[in-house]
N, C-alpha and C positions, 0 to 999 in steps of 0.2 A: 113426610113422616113425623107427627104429633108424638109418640114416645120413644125410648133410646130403642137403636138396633138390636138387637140380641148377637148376631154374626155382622162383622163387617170383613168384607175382602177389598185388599188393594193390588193391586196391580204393585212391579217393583220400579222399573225402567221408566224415568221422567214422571213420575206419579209418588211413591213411598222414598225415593233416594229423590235430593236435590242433581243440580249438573256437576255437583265433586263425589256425585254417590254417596252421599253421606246422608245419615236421617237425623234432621234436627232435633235440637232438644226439646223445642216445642211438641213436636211429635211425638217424642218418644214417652215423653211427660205424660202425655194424651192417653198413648196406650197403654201407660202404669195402670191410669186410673179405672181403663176400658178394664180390663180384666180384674180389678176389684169390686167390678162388678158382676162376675159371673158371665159378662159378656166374653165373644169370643172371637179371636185375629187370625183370618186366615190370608196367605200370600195369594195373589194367582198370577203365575205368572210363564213368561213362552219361556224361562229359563229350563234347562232340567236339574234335578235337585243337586246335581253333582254343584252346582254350582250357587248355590245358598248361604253356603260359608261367610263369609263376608257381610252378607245382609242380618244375617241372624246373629251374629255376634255384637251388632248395634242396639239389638232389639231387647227388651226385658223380659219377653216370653218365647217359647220353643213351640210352634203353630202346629197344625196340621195345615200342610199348603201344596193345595194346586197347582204341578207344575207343567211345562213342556203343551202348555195351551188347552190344559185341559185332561191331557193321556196320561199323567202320572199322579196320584195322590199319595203326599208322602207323608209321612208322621216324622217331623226332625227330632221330637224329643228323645223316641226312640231308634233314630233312622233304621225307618221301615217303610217302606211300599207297600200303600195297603189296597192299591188297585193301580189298574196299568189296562190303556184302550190300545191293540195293535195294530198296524197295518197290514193289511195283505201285501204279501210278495207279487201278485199278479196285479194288483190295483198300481202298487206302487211303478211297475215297470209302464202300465199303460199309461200313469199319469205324464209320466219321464217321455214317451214316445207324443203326447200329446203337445206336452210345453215345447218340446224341440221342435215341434212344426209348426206352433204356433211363433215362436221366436226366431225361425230360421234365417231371417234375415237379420238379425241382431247379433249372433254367433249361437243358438241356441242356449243348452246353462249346463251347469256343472253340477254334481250331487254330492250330496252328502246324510248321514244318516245319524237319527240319535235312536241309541237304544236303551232300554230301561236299566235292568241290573237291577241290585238287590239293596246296595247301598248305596251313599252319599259321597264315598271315601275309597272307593276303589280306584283302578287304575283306569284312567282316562283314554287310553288306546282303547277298551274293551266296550267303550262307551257311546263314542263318536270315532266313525269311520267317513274317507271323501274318497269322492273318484281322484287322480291324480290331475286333471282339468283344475279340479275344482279352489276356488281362490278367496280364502276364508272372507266374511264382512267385516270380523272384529280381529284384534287380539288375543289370542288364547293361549293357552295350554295344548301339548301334546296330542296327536289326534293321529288315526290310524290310515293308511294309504291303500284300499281297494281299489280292483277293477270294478269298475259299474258291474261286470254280472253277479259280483261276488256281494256286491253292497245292496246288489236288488234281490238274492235270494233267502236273504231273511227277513222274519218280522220286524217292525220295528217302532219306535212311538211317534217317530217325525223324522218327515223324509221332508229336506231342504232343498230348493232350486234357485242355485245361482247366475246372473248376467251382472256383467263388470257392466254394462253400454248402457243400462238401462236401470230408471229407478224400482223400488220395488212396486209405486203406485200403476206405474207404465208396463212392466209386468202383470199386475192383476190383471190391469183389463184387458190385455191380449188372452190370458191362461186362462182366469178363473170362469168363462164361460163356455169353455171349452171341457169342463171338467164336470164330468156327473155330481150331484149331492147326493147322490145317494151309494156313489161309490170313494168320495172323500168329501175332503173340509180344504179346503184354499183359505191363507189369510196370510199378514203380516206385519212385521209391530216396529220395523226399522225402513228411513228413508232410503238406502243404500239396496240395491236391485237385490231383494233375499225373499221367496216365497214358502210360506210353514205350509206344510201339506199333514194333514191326521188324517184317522178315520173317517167314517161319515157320522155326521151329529156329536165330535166331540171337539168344543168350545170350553172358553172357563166357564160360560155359563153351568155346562153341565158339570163340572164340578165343583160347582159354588153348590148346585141342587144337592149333589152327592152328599155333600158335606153339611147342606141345612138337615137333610133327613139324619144324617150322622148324631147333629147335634139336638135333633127335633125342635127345629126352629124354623115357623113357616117363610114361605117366601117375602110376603108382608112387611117380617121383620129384620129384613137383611139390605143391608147398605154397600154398593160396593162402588170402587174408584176406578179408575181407566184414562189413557192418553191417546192407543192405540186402535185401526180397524180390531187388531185380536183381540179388544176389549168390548166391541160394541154387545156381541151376542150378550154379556156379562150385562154390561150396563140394561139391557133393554130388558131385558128379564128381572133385575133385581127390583125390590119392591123399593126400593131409592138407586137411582142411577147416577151417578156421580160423573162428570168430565173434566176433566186439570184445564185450568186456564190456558196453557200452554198443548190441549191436544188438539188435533187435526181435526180439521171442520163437521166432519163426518161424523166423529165420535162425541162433539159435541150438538149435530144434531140426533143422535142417537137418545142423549141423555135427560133426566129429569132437569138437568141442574148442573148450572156451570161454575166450577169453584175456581181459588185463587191457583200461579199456577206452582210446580212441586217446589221451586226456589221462594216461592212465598210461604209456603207451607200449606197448602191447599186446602190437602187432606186433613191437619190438625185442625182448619180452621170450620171446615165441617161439623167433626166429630167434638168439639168443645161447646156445638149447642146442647150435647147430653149427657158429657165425660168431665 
């Protein structure tokens, strides 16, 4: 890419935060100067927005940022959802009947659910619900206890499939070919056995697009970062695809272009050939 980006999207996890989670000053520098140019910073990322807080309060700008892989586009300035891609309740229960038989010998997995809502700042029970199985990957906040029928009959933006036994790469490849593309999206963005399930065709890619048209800025002219498989769709569409030093093989053959990794500052070190 010979002229600056007009949109740049970065992924957040090992990509925009170093391993203390924190965005360097280098960085943040970068993107003072990104947006005095008219140019524009969007997140993408498998977070859902409820959980942003943190990352944005580092930042010098309030994005419009893709979240939850793609199924949620939020506007933080205003915390508003300004689109939202859902699940089927029939999709989701057959995907759940499919991973359990494909994992059966592993203990099959546990579920859990994220759902959209309206804001950033609501109460977190109404947000994320798990079957009682179910054995978080991270540390969290509060979250709500359904029976699987109760968690599979609603819509939702991402349905989660957990195994403690298994990573999440040994998971994909038992599940994800077992599962139609044209009745979901399989992927995952952590080493520890956690598979993101969406709609079908909804990726960050497709929210990077949503969001070029938003800001009518071609594809061309759009830069984006990634560590993650939930990244590659991004990456390989973007008219610069960016991969951290530090991402998984795959996502670096995905990409245009391999940068330093997020504890180097990768991404700043990109974006300071035009910022």
């Amino acid at each position: 890419m010979d002229t600056a980006p007009r949109l740049v999207a970065s992924d957040i996890d090992g990509t925009l935060l170093n391993s203390q989670d924190r965005v360097i000053p280098r960085l943040r520098e970068v993107i003072t100067r990104l947006g005095g140019t008219g140019a524009h910073l969007t997140l993408a990322t498998g977070r859902p927005h409820r959980w942003l807080a943190p990352v944005l309060e580092q930042l010098p700008v309030r994005p419009v940022c893709v979240c939850a892989n793609g199924a949620v586009i939020y506007d933080s300035a205003s915390d508003r959802v300004l689109r939202s891609h859902l699940l089927d309740p029939q999709v989701m229960s057959a995907v759940v009947e499919v991973a359990n038989e494909a994992l059966a010998e592993f203990g099959g997995v546990g579920i859990a659910v994220e759902r959209c809502g309206d804001t950033a700042f609501g109460c977190p029970e109404e947000y994320f619900a798990a079957a009682p199985d179910y054995m978080p990957a991270w540390e969290g906040g509060p979250f709500n206890i359904e029976e699987e029928t109760a968690i599979l009959a609603e819509s939702s933006v991402k349905l989660l499939l957990r195994n403690e036994n298994l990573s999440a790469a040994q998971m994909y490849e038992l599940v994800s070919p077992m599962i139609d593309r044209s009745q979901a999206h399989v992927t995952f963005s952590m080493p520890e056995g956690l598979l993101e399930v969406a709609a079908p065709g909804v990726t960050k890619a497709l929210g990077v697009e949503l969001l070029g048209e938003y800001y009518e800025v071609p594809q061309a002219e759009i830069v984006c970062f990634g560590d993650m498989p939930n990244d590659i769709e991004m990456l390989e569409w973007a008219g610069l695809g960016v991969a951290m030093g530090n991402a998984r093989p795959e996502v670096k053959a995905a990409a245009d272009h391999v940068t330093g990794t997020n504890d180097e500052g990768g991404v700043a070190q990109v974006l300071e050939r035009w910022f």
